[in-house]
Every structure is written in structure tokens, then in C-alpha cells.
N, C-alpha and C positions, 0 to 999 in steps of 0.2 A: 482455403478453409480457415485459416488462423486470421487471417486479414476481417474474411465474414465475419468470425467467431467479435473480436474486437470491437468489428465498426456495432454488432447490436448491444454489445456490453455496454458500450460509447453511448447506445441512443439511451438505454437505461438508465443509467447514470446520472444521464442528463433533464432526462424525466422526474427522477429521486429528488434530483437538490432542485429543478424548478419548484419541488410539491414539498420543502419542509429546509429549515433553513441547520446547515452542514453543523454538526458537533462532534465529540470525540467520539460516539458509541457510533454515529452512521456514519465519520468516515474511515471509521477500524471497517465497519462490515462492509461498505465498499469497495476499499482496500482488499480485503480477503475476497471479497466476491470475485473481482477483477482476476488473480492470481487464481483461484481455483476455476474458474468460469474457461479461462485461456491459455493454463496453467503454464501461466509469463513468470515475471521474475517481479519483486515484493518491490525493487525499487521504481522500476515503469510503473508498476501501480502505482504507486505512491505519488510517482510524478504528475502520473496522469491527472490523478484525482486534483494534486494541487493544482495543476493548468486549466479543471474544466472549475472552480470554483475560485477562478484567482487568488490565491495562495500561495503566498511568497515559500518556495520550498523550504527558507534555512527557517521557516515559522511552523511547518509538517507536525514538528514534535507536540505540539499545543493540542492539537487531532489527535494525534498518537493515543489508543490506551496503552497499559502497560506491558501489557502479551506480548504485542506490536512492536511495541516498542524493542524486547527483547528477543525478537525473529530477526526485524531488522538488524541490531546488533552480531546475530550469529549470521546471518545472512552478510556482513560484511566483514564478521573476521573471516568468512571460509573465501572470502573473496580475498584476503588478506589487506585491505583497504583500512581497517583496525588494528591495535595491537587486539591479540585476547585478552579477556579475563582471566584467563585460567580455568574457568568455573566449566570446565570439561568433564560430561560423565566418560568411566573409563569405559572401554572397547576391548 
């Protein structure tokens, strides 16, 4: 089921950027679509998206909007692969 879910998100995808060529606004919603679509993790998508539009990953952040951009960041301090910012609400 996650494999199907993927491989059509995959052909979508692949439809999108043949029909309009990749910026930061469609491949943020990409991005998000992927991750809610299959509801994976924000870095596969991100990879994904770089590899189906050759896109050097450490260049990702150029794509990136800002939102994105700061998901990803808590998305890899809770992975602890970052230091934090601090910029924690409290619990």
C-alpha cells in the first residue's frame, strides 16, 4: 500500500515538473504533497524531489521556502542531527 501510494505520487510529480519548470513555491508544495500524500518523512521528500528534477541536494535550500525551510530544521533537531536553537515553545 505505501509502495502504490509512492510509486503514483512518483508519476505525479513527474507530470508537474514535465508541465512547468521547478521554483521555490512548487517545489515547497511538492515537497509537502509527498510527505502528506504518503505521510513519509520531509527529508525523502526532499530528496526525492531533488533526484526526480536533478538537483544537486546540498542546492535543496534555493527551492526551499521559508516554512520549509524551518520544518526541516526542527525535523532535524528532533532527529538530533542539529544542534537546537533553543527557540522551543514550552510544553
Amino acid at each position: 500500500h505505501y509502495l502504490k501510494g509512492i510509486l503514483i505520487m512518483t508519476n505525479v510529480i513527474e507530470a508537474e515538473l514535465k508541465s512547468k519548470q521547478i521554483n521555490q513555491k512548487k517545489f515547497t508544495q511538492l515537497v509537502e504533497k509527498l510527505v502528506v500524500t504518503n505521510g513519509g518523512d520531509l527529508m525523502d521528500a526532499i530528496l526525492m524531489i531533488c533526484e526526480k528534477n536533478n538537483i544537486d541536494p546540498s542546492d535543496a535550500s534555493k527551492y526551499m521556502s521559508k516554512p520549509l525551510k524551518y520544518k526541516l530544521e526542527a525535523y532535524a533537531s528532533n532527529l538530533k542531527l542539529i544542534q537546537s536553537t533553543g527557540n522551543k515553545l514550552p510544553i
